[in-house]
N, C-alpha and C positions, 0 to 999 in steps of 0.2 A: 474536503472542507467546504467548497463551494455547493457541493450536493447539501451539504447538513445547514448550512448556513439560508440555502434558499427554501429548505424546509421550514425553517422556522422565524424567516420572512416571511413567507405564506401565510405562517400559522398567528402573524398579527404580532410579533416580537423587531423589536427596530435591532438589528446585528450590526455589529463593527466587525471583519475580520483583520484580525493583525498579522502579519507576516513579518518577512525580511526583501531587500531589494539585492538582489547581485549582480554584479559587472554584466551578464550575459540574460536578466531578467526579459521576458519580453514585456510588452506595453501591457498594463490591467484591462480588462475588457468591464465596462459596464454591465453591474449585476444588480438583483432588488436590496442589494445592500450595502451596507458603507468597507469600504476596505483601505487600509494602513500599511503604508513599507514603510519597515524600518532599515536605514543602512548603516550599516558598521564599516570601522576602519580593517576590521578581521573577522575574516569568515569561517575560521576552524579552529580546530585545538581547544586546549581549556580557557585558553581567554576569552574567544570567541563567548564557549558557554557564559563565561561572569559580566561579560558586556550585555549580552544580550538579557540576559536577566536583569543586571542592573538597569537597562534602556527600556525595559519592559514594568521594572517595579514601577520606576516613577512616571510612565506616560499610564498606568491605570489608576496611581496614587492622587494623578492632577485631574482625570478624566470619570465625569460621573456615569455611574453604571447601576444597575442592579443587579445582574447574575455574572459572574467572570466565569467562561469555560475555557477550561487548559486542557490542553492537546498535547501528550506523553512528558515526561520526567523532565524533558530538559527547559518546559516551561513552567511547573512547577511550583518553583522555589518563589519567583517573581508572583504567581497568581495566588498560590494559596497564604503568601503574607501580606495581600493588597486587600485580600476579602479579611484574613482576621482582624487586621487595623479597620476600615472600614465596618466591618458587620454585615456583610453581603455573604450570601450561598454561592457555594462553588462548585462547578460541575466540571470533572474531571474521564477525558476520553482517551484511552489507554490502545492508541493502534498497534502498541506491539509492547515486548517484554524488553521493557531499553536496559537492566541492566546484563540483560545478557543478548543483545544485537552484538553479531561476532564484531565488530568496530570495540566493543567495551569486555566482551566476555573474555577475550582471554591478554587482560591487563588489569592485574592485579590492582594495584592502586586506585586504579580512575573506575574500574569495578567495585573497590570499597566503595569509593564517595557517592555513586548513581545508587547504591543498595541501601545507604544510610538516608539517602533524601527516601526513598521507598517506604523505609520502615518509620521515619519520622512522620510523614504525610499520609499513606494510607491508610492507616487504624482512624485518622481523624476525618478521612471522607465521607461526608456524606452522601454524598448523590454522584454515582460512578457508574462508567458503561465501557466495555470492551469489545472486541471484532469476532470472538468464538469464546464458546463455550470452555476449551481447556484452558487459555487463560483465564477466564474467570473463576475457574475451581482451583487453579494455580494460588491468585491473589487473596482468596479468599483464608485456603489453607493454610498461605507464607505469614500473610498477616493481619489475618481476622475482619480482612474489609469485603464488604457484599459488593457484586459487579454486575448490572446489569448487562447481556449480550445484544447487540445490536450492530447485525453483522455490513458490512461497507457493500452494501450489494448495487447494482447498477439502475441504473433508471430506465423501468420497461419501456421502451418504444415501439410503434411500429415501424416494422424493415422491411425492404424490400432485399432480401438475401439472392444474391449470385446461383444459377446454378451448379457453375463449377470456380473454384478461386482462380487467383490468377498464381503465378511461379515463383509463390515468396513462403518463406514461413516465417515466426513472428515472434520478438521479443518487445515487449513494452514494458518503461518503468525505470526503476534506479539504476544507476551502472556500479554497482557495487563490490566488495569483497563476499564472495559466499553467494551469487548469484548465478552463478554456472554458466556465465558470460564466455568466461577461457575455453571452458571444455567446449561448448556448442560449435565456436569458431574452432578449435581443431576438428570437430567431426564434418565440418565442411567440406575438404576434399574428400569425403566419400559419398557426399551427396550429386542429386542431378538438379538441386533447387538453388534459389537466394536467400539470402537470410537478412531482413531486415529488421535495425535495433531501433528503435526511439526512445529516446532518455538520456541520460548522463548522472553522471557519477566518479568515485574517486578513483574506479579503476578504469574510467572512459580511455583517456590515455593509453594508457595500459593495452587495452582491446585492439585499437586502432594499429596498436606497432606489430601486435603479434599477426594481425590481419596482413599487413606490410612482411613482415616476415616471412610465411606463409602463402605469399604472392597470391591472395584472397580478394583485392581490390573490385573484382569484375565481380565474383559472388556474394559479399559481405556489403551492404550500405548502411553508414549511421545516417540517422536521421535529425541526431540530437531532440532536443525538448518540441513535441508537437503542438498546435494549439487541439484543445477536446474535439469539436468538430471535423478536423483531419487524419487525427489518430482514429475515430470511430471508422471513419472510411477508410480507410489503413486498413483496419482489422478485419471487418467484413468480408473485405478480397482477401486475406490470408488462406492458405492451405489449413493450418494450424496455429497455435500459441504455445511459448513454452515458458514456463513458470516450475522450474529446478533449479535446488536451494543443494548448498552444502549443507550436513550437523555441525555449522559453530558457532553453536549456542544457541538455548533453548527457544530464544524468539523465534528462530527461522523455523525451530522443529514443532513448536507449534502454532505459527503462522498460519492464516487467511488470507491472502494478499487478494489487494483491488481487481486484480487482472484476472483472475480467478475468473471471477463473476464477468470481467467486460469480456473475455472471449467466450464465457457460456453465451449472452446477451448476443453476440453478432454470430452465435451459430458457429462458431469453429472450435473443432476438437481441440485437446490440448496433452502435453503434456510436462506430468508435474511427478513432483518428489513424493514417493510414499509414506508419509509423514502421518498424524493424526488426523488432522482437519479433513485434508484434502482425499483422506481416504473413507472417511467417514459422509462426506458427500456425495462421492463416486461409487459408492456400496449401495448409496439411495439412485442418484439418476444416471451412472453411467454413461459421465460426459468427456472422460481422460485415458491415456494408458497411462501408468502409475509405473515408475521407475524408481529401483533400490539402491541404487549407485549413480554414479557422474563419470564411469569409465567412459573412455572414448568409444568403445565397442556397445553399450549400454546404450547408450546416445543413439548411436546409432539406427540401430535393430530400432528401436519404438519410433524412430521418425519414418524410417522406411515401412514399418507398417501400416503406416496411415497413409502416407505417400503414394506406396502401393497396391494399396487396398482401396479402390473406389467405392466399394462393399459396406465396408468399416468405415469411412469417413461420411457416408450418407447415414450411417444408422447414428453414428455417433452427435449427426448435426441435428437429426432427428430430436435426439435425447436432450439436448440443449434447449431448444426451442421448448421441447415439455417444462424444462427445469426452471428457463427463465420466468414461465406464470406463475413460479412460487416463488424463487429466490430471486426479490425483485425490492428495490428503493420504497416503491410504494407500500406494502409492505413492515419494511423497517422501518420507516418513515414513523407508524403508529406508533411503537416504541420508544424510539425521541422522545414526540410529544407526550407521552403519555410519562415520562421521567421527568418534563421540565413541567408539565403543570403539577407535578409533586409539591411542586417550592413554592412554598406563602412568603412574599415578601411581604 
């Protein structure tokens, strides 16, 4: 959000980004644009969802605006009935398929209600963009709404890349169900490396015990939430990235994810779940080994090939650095702008 948002700072647009603030938020860092926490008395569950929409209808209903962009389903409901009361265009950005994030896909009820806000909203979008190509042939086909693709890709920099990493390999990102958090921490004691997480999430907890269990404390470090500047250096010294999803539900199986792009960008292999996207990319620049399972054995074999292949991890870093002159923010960036100067206010 802060990538898209200083894009179009740049591009001469005044941004407000709105968030949430939580118990463990850290301090906002000054950016070229305006940014808003909001706090709630509840951070999860259904209520969460109706507070924060209702805390969200009326701080855009009081606040004058011209363009409102909503950021997936669960903002929605608040943004696209603030633009039709008002008379404002709304620009809707779709980072994943929320009614079927495994969190929603297999719960029947709370899967109705996120499918219905779906079908009510986007037949009437007009100016819409998404992270890949299959979901946008997805939404299009479900419910007759056109999606522009404009993929979350990283901001090219110049690096100065390590010759050799240093004795970690790397997860960045959500700590979530269906993120293949558990299994990696069990393929642990067959490794000779460390595995470090940055992030949190609902199964943080969860990871930490099994880590404890497992008597993994020396090999296993959380890092919890990094700030960008520290995770980028993080990465860079990594051996590898691993970005393996479970199939529950279609979000995850046709996912894009951010880390994707950030470990092509700092030159380290990775590996990921053989799903569409991610196979579709690696067919083009062959930057991943591509895994068909989340068995502990599975896990294993693909880390130790790169691990132990000095061979294979130079061509593959190789391939990265090719990959990053195309699949790169700048880039994507055009696409943005070329969506929002669509809109005649």
């Amino acid at each position: 959000m802060q990538r898209i948002c200083r894009s179009l700072a740049k591009a001469g647009y005044e941004v407000t980004l709105i968030g949430r603030e939580l118990p463990d938020s850290k301090p906002l860092i000054q950016q070229d644009f305006q940014q808003v926490r909001m706090k709630l008395s509840v951070n999860k569950g259904k209520l969460f969802y109706l507070l924060y929409n209702w805390k969200l209808f009326w701080f855009l209903l009081k606040n004058d605006f011209d363009i409102i962009g909503s950021v997936d389903v669960d903002t929605l409901v608040a943004a696209h009935s603030v633009a039709t009361l008002k008379g404002k265009p709304l620009v809707f950005d779709a980072h994943e398929y929320f009614s079927e994030v495994p969190e929603v896909a297999h719960r029947p009820k709370v899967k109705w209600v996120w499918e219905k806000v779906e079908s009510w909203i986007f037949p009437k979008l007009k100016y819409a963009y998404t992270v890949n190509q299959s979901l946008a042939n997805i939404f299009e086909e479900k419910y007759g709404a056109p999606f522009e693709v404009i993929h979350n890709a990283t901001v090219l920099e110049d690096k100065d890349f390590p010759e050799q990493p240093k004795d970690y390999i790397l997860y960045q990102g959500a700590i979530n169900v269906g993120r293949g958090l558990e299994q990696i921490i069990r393929a642990m004691p067959y490794l000779e490396t460390r595995l470090v997480i940055c992030g949190k999430g609902d199964v943080f907890e969860d990871c930490q015990n099994l880590v404890k269990e497992l008597n993994l404390e020396r090999k296993v470090e959380f890092k919890d939430f990094v700030p960008p500047q520290e995770l980028k250096e993080i990465t860079l010294h990594a051996i590898l990235g691993l970005n393996i999803l479970a199939h529950q539900g279609e979000s995850y199986y046709y996912s894009l994810a951010n880390r994707f792009f950030d470990y092509m960008h700092s030159g380290i292999p990775q590996i990921c779940s053989n799903f569409p996207e991610y196979r579709h990319f690696n067919d083009k620049y062959n930057v991943a080994l591509l895994v068909d399972d989340l068995e502990t054995e599975t896990i294993v074999n693909a880390l130790k090939k790169i691990i132990d292949n000095d061979t294979l991890r130079k061509e593959l870093h190789q391939n990265c650095l090719n990959a990053r002159k195309e699949l790169n923010w700048q880039n994507e960036e055009k696409k943005l702008l070329k969506l929002f100067q669509k809109i005649s206010l």
